[in-house]
VMD Tcl script that draws the C-alpha trace (Angstrom):
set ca {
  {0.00 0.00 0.00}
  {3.11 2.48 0.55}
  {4.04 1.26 -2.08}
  {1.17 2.17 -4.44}
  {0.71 5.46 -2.78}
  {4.25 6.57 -3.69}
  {3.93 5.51 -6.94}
  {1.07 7.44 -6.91}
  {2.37 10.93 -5.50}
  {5.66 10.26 -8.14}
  {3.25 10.04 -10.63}
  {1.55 13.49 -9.57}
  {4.82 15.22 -9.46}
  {5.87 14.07 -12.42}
  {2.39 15.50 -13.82}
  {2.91 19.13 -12.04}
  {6.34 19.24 -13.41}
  {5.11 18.53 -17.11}
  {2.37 20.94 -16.91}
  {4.04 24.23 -15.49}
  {6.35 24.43 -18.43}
  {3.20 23.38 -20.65}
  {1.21 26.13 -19.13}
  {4.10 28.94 -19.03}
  {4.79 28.22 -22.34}
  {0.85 28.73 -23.60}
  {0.92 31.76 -21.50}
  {3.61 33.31 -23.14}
  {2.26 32.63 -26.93}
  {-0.81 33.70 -25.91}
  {0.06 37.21 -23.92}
  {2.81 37.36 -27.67}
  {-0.21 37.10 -29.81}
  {-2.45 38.88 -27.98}
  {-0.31 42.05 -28.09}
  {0.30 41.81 -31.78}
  {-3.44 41.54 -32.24}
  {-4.00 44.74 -29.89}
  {-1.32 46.72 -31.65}
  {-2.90 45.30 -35.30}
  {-6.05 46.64 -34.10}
  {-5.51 49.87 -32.41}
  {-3.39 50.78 -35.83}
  {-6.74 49.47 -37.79}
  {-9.12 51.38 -35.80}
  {-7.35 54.59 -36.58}
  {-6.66 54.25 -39.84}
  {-2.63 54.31 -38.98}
  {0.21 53.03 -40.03}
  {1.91 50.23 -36.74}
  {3.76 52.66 -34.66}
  {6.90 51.22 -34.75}
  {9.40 53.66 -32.89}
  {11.00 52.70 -29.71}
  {8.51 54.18 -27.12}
  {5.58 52.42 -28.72}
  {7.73 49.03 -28.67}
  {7.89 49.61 -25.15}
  {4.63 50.54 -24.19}
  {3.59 47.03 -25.67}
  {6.02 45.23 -24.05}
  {5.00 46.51 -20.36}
  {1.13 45.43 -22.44}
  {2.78 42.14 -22.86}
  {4.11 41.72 -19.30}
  {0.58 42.78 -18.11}
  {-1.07 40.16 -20.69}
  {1.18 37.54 -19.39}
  {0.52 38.39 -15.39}
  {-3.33 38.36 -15.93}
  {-2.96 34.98 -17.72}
  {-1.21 33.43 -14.55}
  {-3.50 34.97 -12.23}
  {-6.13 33.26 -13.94}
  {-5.44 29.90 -12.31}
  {-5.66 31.70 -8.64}
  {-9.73 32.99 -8.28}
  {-10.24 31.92 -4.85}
  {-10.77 35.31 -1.99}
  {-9.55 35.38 1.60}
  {-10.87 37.17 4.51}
  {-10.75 41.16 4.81}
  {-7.75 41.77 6.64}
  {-7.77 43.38 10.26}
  {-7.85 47.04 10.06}
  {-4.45 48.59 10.97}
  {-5.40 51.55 13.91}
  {-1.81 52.31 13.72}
  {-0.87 51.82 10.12}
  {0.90 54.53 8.79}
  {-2.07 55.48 6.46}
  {-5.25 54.53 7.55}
  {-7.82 54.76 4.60}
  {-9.50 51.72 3.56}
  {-8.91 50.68 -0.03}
  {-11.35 48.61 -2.34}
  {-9.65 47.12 -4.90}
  {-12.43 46.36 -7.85}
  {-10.89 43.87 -10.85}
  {-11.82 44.42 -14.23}
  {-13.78 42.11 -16.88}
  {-13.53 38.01 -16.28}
  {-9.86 39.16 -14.24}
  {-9.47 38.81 -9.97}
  {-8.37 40.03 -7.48}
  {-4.52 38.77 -7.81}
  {-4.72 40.80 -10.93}
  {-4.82 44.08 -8.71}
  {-1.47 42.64 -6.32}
  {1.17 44.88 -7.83}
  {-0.62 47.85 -7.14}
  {-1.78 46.51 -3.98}
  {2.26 45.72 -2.28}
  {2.95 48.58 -3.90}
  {0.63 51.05 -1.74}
  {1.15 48.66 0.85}
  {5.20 49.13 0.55}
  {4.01 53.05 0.93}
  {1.99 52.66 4.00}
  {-1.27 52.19 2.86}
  {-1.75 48.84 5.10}
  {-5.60 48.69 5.02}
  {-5.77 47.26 1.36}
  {-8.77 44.75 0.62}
  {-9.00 43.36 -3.41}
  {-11.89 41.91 -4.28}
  {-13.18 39.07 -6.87}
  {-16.62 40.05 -8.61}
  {-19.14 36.75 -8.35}
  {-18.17 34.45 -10.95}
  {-21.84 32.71 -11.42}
  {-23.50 36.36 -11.87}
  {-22.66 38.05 -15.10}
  {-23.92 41.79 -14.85}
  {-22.34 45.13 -13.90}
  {-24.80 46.25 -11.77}
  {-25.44 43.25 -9.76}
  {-21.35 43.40 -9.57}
  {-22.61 47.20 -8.33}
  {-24.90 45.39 -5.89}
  {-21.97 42.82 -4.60}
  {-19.83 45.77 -4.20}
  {-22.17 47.64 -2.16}
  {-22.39 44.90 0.36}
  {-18.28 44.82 0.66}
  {-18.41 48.27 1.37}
  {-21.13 48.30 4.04}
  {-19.03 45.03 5.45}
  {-15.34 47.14 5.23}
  {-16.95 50.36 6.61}
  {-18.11 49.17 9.63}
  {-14.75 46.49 10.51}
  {-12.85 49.81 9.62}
  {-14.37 51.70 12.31}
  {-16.55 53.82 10.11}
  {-14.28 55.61 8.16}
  {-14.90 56.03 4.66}
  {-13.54 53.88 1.93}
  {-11.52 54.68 -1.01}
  {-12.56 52.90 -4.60}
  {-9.62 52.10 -6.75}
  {-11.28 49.71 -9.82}
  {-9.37 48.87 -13.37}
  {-11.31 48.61 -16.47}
  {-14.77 47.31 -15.78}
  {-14.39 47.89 -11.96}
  {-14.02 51.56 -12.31}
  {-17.82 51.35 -14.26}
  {-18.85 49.16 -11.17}
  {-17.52 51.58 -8.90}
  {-19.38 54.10 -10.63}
  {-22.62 52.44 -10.27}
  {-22.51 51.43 -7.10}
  {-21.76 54.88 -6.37}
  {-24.70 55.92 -8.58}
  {-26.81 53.93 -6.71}
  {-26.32 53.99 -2.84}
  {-24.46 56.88 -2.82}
  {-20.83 58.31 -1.57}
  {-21.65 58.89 2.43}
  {-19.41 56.24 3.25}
  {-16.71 57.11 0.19}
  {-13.82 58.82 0.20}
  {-12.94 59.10 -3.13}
  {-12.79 56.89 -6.46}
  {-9.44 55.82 -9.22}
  {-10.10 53.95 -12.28}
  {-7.35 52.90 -14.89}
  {-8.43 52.13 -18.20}
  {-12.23 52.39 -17.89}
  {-14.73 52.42 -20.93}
  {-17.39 54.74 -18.80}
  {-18.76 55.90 -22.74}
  {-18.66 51.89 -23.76}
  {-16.23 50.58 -26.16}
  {-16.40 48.89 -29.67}
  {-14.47 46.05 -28.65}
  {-17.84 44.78 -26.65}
  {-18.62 42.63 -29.94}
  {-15.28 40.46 -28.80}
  {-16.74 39.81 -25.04}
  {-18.73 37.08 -23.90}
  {-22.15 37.21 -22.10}
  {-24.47 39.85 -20.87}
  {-21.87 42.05 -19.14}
  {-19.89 41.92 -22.48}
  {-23.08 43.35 -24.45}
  {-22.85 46.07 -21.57}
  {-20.12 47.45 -22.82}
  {-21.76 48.89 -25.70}
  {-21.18 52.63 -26.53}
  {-24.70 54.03 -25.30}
  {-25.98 51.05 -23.40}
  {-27.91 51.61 -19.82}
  {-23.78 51.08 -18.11}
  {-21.55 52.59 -20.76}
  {-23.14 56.10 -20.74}
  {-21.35 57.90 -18.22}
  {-19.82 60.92 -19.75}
  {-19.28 63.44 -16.27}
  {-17.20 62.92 -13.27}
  {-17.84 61.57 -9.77}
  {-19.14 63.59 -7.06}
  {-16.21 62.77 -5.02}
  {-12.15 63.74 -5.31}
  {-10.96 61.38 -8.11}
  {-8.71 60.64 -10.85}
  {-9.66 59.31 -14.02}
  {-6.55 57.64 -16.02}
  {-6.93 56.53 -19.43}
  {-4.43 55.73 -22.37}
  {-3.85 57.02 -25.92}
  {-2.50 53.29 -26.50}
  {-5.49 51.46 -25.23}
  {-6.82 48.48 -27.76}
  {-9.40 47.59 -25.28}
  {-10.82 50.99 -25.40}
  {-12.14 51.64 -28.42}
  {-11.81 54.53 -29.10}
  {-9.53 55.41 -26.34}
  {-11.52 59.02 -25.53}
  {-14.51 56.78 -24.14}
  {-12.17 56.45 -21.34}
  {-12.55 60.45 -20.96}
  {-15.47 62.05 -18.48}
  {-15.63 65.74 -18.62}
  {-15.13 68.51 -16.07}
  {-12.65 65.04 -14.64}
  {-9.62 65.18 -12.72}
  {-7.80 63.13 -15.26}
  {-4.83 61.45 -16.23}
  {-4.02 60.64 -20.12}
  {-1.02 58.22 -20.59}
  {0.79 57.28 -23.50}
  {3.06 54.94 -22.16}
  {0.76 52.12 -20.71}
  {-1.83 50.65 -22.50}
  {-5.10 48.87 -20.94}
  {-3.46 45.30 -19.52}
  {0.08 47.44 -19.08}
  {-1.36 49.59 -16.48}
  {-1.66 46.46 -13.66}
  {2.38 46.71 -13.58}
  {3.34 50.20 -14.33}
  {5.33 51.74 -11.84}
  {4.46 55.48 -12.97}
  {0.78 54.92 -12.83}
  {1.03 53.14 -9.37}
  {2.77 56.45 -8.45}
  {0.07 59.12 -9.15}
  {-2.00 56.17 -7.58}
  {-0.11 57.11 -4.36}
  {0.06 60.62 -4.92}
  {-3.74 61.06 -4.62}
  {-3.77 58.90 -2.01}
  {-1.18 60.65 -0.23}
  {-3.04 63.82 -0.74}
  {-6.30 62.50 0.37}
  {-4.74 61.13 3.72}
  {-3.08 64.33 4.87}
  {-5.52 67.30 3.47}
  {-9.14 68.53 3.68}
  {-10.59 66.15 0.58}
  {-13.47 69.03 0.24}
  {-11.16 71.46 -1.13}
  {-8.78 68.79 -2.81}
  {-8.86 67.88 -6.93}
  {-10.79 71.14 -8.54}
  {-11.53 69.46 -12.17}
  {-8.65 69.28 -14.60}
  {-7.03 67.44 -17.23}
  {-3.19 66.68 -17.80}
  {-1.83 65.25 -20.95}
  {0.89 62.97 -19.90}
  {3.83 62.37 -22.23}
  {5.89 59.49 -22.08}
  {7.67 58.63 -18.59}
  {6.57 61.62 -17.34}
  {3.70 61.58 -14.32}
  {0.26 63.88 -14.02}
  {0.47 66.64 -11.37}
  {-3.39 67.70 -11.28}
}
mol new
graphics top color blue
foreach p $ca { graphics top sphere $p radius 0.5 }
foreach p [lrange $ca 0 end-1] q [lrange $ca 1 end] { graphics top cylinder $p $q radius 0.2 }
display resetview
């Protein structure tokens, strides 16, 4: 019987170790291809010639390592408890962390170590259900995370930080109940005026996308301090001004494109700098509305 059973676990070991490779190697052909098709597309879309100089090559391949890190995370959808909030962390606000379209929480953990690195301790990321497939029941989920957070935070109010779809969740949940218990709202790379791309995604939350549709028709800013960043180099986006919400404290990046923004240092940092700002100043006189045209490597001082 000891026997069989190590024959058993060799066996399994010898399967794990043959399907890593297998699956790193799928991974990278797929995030490869993927970018090509992005870059093909964004070029078709706007009746341009591929961009082919040097900043351009690199804005894809931060796309690529993006692609590539969202693949992985894939395989890891499962949630974990909020964390205990941190009375003596060096900053105190709460942070939501809202995942964009079919992607989970692990897909938010760069930016989350990185504000945690900077003292932002009370971080929570969250996965939207995976059996429901609407925005604003995702709205509805979100609403009861925030009631859950405010209250094992001590009441203080909660900052919204959401990528792609999450920032249109964040919206409507905001919409919807409110922003008493908000302190302010991020999004990176979301399609508030819908997208063209919405004929490539899957199910009822991928017909939401639709330029004009009852979600995608946002077209002014939230009622609380924010920053809106969106990306001149976006393929998901289509085109990349439905990313744009006037009278917006906003952030237009050229160096980053939809996927790229999960691991892009400079974005993480204006991240932090509203954050920052938000923690140590009066938020009602924080963030009059403004928008900054960001040029490669360079960050957004609104």
């Amino acid at each position: 019987m000891i026997a069989s059973l190590g024959s058993a676990l060799e066996s399994i070991w010898s399967g794990v170790l043959a399907a890593v490779p297998t699956l790193l190697g799928i991974f990278i052909v797929v995030s490869i291809a993927t970018t090509v098709a992005g870059v093909l597309m964004h070029a078709i879309v706007n009746d341009e010639p591929v961009d082919l100089s040097w900043k351009n090559v690199s804005c894809q391949t931060l796309e690529l390592v993006g692609i590539f890190f969202t693949c992985v995370t894939q395989l890891m959808h499962f949630s974990l408890s909020a964390p205990t909030f941190r009375s003596h962390s060096p900053c105190k606000t709460p942070i939501i962390l809202v995942p964009g379209y079919h992607m989970n929480r692990w897909s938010l953990l760069p930016l989350q170590y990185y504000l945690y690195r900077c003292g932002f301790e009370n971080i929570w990321a969250i996965n939207n259900p995976m059996r429901k497939d609407d925005i604003l029941i995702f709205a509805d989920e979100l609403h009861q995370k925030v009631e859950e957070y405010y209250e094992l935070c001590g009441q203080q109010k909660i900052m919204l930080i959401g990528h792609s779809m999450g920032g249109l969740i964040s919206r409507h949940y905001m919409d919807k109940y409110g922003t008493t218990k908000i302190k302010g709202q991020i999004s990176l790379g979301t399609p508030y005026r819908g997208t063209k791309t919405y004929r490539l995604a899957r199910g009822r939350q991928g017909k939401q996308f639709k330029p004009g549709s009852e979600v995608c028709n946002i077209t002014t800013a939230p009622k609380v301090p924010h920053l809106i960043i969106w990306s001149t180099r976006d393929w998901i986006v289509v085109p990349c001004p439905n990313g744009h919400l006037d009278d917006s404290n906003e952030m237009v990046i050229t160096d980053a494109g939809h996927v790229g923004m999960l691991v892009s240092v400079p974005v993480f940092r204006r991240v932090h700098t509203l954050l920052t700002e938000l923690e140590q100043n009066d938020t009602s006189t924080l963030f009059e509305h403004n928008s900054v045209q960001v040029d490669e490597g360079q960050q957004a001082h609104g």
